[in-house]
N, C-alpha and C positions, 0 to 999 in steps of 0.2 A: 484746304482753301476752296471754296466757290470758285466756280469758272461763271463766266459769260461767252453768247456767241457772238466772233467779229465776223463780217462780209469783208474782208481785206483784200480778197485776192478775186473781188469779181472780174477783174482784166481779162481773166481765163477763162470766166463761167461761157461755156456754146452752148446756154438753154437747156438742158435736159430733163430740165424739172426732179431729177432722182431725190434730191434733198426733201422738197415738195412732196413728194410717196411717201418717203420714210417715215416725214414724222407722220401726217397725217394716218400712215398704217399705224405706227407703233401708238402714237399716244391720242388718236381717233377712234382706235379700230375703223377705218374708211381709208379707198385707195383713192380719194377723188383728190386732187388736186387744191380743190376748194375749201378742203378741212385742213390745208397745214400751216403752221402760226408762222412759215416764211413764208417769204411771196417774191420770184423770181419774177422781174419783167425785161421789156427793153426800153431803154433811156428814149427809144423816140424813133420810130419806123423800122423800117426793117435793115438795115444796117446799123442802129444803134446798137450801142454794148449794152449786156444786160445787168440790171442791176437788180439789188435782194433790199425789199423791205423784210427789217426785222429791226426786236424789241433791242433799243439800243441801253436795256439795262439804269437806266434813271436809277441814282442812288440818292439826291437829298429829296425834292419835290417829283414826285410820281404822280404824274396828272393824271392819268389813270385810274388810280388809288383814290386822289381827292376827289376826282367826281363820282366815285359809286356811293349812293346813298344809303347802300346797304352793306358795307364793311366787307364786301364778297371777295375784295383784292389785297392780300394782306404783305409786306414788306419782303423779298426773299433776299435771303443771305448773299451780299456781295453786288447784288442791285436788280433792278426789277421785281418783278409781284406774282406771286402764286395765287391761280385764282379756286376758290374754297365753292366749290357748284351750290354747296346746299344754300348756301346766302344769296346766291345771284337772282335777282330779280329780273332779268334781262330786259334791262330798261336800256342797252346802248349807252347810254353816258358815256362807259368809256370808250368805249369806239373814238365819238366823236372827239374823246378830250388828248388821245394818245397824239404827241408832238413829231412824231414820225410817223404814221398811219399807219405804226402796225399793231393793233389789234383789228381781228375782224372778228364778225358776227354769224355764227351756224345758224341758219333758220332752222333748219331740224329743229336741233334740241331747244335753239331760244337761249341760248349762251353766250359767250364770246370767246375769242380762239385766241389763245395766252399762253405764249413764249413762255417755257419753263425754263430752256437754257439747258437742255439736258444731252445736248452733244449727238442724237440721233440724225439728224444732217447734214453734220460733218463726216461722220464715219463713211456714209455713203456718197459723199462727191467724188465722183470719180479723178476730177483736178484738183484737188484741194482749194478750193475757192473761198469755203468756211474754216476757221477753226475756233476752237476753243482755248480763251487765256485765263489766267486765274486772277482772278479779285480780294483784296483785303475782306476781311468776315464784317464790313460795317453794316450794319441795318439803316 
């Protein structure tokens, strides 16, 4: 079965960004913090708990998906969208159109930075703050 990832347990997260490195190493190649498809913040100054934008997995309407005009984002197993580079026109559409504001945009490459769901973020939190749950196979 497909997993998806949840942020369930951000009560715990102290900031460390590790999640944040991992992917952007593993599935960037870049340690910058600005290449990774989560985005750990704080809810609101400096005693605020932090919280994790990420792709919350859309399985009927992937607004995402609807707005690329070039079919660059295509349906992934159990929800959410895999994004296909050679299609991508880097038009941002779906930046703009994602209902949780996570997709972002690499100006490097002129892409967009798209949550595979592949579990490299969780492995490396040191409190378990992410995991991964398993999804029915629907498209």
């Amino acid at each position: 079965m497909p997993k998806v990832l949840k942020a369930d347990g951000m009560n715990k997260c102290i900031g460390c960004f590790t999640c944040m490195l991992a992917c952007a190493g593993v599935n960037r190649q870049d340690h910058s913090i600005s290449k990774s498809a989560i985005r750990v913040r704080t809810s609101g100054g400096l005693k605020g708990k932090f919280v994790a934008d990420v792709c919350i997995a859309c399985s009927d309407e992937r607004a995402c998906a609807e707005a690329c005009p070039s079919g660059a984002l295509e349906p992934r197993p159990g929800g959410g969208v895999l994004l296909k580079q050679e299609k991508c026109i880097g038009c941002k559409s779906c930046v703009k159109a994602c209902i949780v504001g996570a997709v972002s945009f690499d100006d490097t490459t002129g892409k967009p930075i798209i949550c595979k769901h592949c579990g490299v973020c969780t492995r490396f939190c040191p409190h378990e703050c992410l995991r991964m749950e398993e999804q029915d196979n629907a498209i």
